[in-house]
C-alpha positions in Angstrom: 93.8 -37.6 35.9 96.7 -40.0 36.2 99.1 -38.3 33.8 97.7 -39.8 30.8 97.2 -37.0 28.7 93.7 -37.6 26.4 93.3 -37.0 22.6 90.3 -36.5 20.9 89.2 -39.5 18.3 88.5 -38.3 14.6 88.3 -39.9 12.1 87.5 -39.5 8.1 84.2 -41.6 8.4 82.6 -38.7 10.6 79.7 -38.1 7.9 79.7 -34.6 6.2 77.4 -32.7 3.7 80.1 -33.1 0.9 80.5 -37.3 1.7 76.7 -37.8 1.6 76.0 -35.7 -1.7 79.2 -38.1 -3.3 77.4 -41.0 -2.2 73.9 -40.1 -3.1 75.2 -38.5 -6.5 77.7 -42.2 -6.7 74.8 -44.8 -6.2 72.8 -42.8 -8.7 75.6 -42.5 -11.2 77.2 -45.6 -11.3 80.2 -45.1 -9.0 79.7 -48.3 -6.4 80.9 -47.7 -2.4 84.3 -49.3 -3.4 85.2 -47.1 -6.1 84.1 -43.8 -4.1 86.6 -45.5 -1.0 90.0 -46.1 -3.6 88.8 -42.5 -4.5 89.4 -41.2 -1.0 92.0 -42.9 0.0 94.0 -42.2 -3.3 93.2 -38.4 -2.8 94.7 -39.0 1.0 97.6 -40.3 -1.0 98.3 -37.9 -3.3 98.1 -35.2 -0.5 100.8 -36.5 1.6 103.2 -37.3 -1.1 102.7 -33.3 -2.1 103.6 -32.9 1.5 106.5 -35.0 1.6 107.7 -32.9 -1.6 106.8 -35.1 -4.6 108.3 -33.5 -8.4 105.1 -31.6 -9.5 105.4 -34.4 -12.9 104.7 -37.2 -10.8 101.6 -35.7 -9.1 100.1 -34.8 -12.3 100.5 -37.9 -13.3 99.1 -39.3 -10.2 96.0 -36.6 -10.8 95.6 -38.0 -14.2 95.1 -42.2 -13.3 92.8 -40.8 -10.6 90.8 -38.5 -13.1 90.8 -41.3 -15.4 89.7 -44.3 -13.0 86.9 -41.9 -11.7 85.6 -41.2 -15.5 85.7 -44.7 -16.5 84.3 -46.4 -12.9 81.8 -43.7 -13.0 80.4 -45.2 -16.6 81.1 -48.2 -15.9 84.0 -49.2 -17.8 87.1 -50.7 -16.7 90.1 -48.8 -17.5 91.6 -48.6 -20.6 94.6 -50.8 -21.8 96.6 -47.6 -22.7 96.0 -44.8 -19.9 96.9 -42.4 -22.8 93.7 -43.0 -24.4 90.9 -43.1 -21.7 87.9 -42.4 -24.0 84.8 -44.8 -23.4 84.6 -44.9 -27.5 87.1 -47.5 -28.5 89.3 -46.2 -31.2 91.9 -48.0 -33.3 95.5 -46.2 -32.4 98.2 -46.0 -35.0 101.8 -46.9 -34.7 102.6 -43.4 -33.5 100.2 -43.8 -30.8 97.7 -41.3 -31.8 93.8 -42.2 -32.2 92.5 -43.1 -35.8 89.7 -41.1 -37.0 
């Protein structure tokens, strides 16, 4: 050739067993396109700061707003005022912060 050198083009979008049984099992579930999209790209994000050496707090905490947004986006609800408290049941919260049976 003309000293170019040529790279193969791949991308994320390539369609796989695992990306089609999230979509089918999304649409039928209540997770929309968009939500299953943040998902990915938050996942990507998570992944490279591991990579780039992130304290092992702040990626559980990044876990945890991900678990939560999938939970509540998956029945559709919006997410909670107070990440600490994620159920779908409102509850009242005392001044401590802990839920009110």
């Amino acid at each position: 050739m003309n000293g170019h050198t040529v790279h193969p083009v791949t991308t994320d979008s390539e369609p796989s067993l695992t990306n089609s049984y999230l979509l089918l099992m999304a649409s039928s579930k209540g997770l929309t396109l968009k939500d299953f999209n943040w998902i990915n790209s938050k996942c990507r994000s998570i992944a490279k700061m591991e990579r780039h050496g992130i304290h092992e707090t702040h990626l559980r905490n990044e876990l945890y707003v991900l678990g939560v947004y999938a939970f509540r986006h998956f029945h559709n609800a919006d997410m909670p005022t107070d990440i600490l408290h994620p159920s779908l049941n409102p509850q009242e919260v005392s001044a401590s912060g802990a839920a009110v049976v």
